[in-house]
N, C-alpha and C positions, 0 to 999 in steps of 0.2 A: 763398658765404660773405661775410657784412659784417665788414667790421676781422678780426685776426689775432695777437689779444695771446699772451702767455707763456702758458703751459699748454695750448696749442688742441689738441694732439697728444691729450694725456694725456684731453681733455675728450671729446674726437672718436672714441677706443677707450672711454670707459667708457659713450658713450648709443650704440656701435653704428652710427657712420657710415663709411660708405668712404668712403675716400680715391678710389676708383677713380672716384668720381662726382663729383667736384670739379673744374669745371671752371674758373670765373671766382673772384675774389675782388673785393671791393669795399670801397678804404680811407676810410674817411670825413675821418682828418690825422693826421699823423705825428708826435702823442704817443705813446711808449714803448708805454704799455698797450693799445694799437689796432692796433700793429703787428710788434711785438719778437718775436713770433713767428712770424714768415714765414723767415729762412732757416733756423731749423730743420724747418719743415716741407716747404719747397723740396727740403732736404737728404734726408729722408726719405724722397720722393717718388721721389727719384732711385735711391736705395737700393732700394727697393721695386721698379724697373724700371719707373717710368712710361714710356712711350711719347709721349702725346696732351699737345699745346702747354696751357701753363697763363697763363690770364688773371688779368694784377693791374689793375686801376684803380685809379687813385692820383694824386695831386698830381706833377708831374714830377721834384719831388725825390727821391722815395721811390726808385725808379731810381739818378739819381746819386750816392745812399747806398749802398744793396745791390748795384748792381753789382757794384761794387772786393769786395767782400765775396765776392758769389758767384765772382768772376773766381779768386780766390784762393783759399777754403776747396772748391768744388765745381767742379776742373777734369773734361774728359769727361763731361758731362751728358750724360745719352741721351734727355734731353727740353728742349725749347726753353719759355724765360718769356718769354712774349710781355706787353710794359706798355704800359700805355697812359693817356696823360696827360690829367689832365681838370683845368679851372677850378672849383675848390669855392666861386668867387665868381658861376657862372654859373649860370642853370637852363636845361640842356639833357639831350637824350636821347643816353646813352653807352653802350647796348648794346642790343638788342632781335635775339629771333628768334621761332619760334611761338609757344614757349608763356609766356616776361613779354620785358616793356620796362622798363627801366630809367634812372631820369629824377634826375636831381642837384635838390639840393635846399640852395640855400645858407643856411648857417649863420654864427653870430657868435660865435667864439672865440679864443682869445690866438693861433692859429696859421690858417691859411686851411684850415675845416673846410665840410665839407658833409653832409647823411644821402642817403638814398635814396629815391625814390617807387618800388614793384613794381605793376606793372601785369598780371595775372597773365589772357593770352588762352585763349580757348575756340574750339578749330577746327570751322566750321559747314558745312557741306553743303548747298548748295540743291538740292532735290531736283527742280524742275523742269530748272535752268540749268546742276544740278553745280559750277556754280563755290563755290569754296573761301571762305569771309570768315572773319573772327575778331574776336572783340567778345570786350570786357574783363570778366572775370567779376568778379573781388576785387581791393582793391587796397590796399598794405601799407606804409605808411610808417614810417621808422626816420630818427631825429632825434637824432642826437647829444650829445658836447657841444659845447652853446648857449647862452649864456643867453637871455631871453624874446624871444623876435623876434616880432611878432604878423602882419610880414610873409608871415609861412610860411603862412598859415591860406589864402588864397585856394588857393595851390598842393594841397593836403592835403586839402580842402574834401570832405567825404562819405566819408572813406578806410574803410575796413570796419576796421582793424583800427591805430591808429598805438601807436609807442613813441616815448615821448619821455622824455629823463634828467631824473630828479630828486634832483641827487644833497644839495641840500639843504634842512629843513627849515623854516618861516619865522622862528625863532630866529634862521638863520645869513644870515637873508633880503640882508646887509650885504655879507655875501660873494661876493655872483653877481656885482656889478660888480666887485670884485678879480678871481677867477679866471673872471669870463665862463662859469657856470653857473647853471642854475635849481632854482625851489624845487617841489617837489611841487605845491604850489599854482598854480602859474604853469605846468607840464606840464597841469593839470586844464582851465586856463584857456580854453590853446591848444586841448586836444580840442575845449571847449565849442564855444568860436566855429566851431571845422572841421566841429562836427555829426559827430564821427568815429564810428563803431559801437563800435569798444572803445581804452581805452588802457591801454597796460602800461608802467609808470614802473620805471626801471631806473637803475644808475650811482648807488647811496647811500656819502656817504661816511662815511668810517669814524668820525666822531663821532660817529653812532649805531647802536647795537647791534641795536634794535627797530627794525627795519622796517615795523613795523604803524604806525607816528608817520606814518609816509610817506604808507601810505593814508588815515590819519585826517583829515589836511590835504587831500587830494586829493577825495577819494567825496562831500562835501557840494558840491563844485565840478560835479564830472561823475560821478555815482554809479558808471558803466561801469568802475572804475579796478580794475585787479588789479597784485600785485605781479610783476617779473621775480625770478625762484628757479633759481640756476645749477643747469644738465644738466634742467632740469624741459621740456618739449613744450608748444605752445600750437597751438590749429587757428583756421585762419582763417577 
């Protein structure tokens, strides 16, 4: 799971996913709506009789927050949160087993934010040697909020599928350097130059109603552009 806002519960029974198969989470910064939702679904989890250790990655504060919280609303867990502190100012690799690897991707935001690179492996067989290898099949980048950083593009460079936030229009183009966000235009930008296979622009703010504005500004930049439409599937 990337971030972990308010309603993930409710989001998470009505498209049909287990919880049983939730193993890692992955915070991109510890604004409210990215995160607010984790001890109640911690709580849940617990309720439900998880067993198997649950992965947060996260900024090391997120911990020193939730803690004191969990210490005190969910005493006798029957399952252990295991955190693990990562630098949203570095790019490095913060998780990987067969089948992805998972790579930080630093961002520029009011808070120390980061997205994700997925690296998503394919287990090979050599049929003379038998030995095991694994080459990257897709690979899936999620780009927070940001505003334009055009540093990102080498990192992301060919990605089959990136999201990147647009949460606002080039009217409010004035406002990315206030609140360290970008414009749909500038999400198009970044594809271009990454040569990415698709981009799906997500995070609108609530000054507009029509989302189709979003893609209007975007698709003459990098035509690949589809909207994000909450509880909607996308394949990679």
């Amino acid at each position: 799971m990337i971030d972990c806002g308010e309603g993930i519960q409710l989001t998470m029974r009505q498209m049909g996913i287990k919880t049983a198969r939730l193993y890692s989470i992955f915070i991109s910064h510890l604004h409210g709506d990215h995160c607010f939702g984790l001890l109640g679904l911690i709580s849940t989890l617990d309720m439900m009789g998880r067993t198997q250790p649950l992965h947060i990655y996260a900024h090391a504060d997120l911990e020193k927050l939730l803690r004191p919280m969990m210490d005190y609303h969910l005493q006798d867990m029957k399952y252990e949160v295991i955190f693990h502190a990562i630098n949203p100012r570095k790019k490095e690799v913060i998780f990987s087993d067969r089948t992805v690897t998972v790579e930080t991707i630093p961002l520029k935001h009011k808070v120390p934010c980061c997205g994700f690179l997925f690296y998503e492996h394919h287990r090979r067989k050599d049929a003379v040697t038998g030995e095991i290898s694994y080459e990257t099949r897709k690979r899936y980048a999620y780009c927070s909020d940001t505003m334009y950083k055009e540093s990102i593009v080498d990192q992301i460079a060919g990605v089959d599928v990136l999201f990147h936030e647009a949460t606002f229009t080039d009217q409010w183009e004035s406002r990315c350097a206030l609140t360290m966000h970008s414009t749909a235009r500038q999400a198009a930008t970044i594809a271009a130059k990454a040569n990415a296979g698709q981009l799906i622009i997500g995070h609108y703010s609530s000054r507009e109603d029509n989302h189709e504005v979003f893609l209007d500004e975007a698709t003459p930049v990098f035509a690949n552009t589809i909207l994000a439409v909450e509880r909607q599937t996308y394949e990679i």
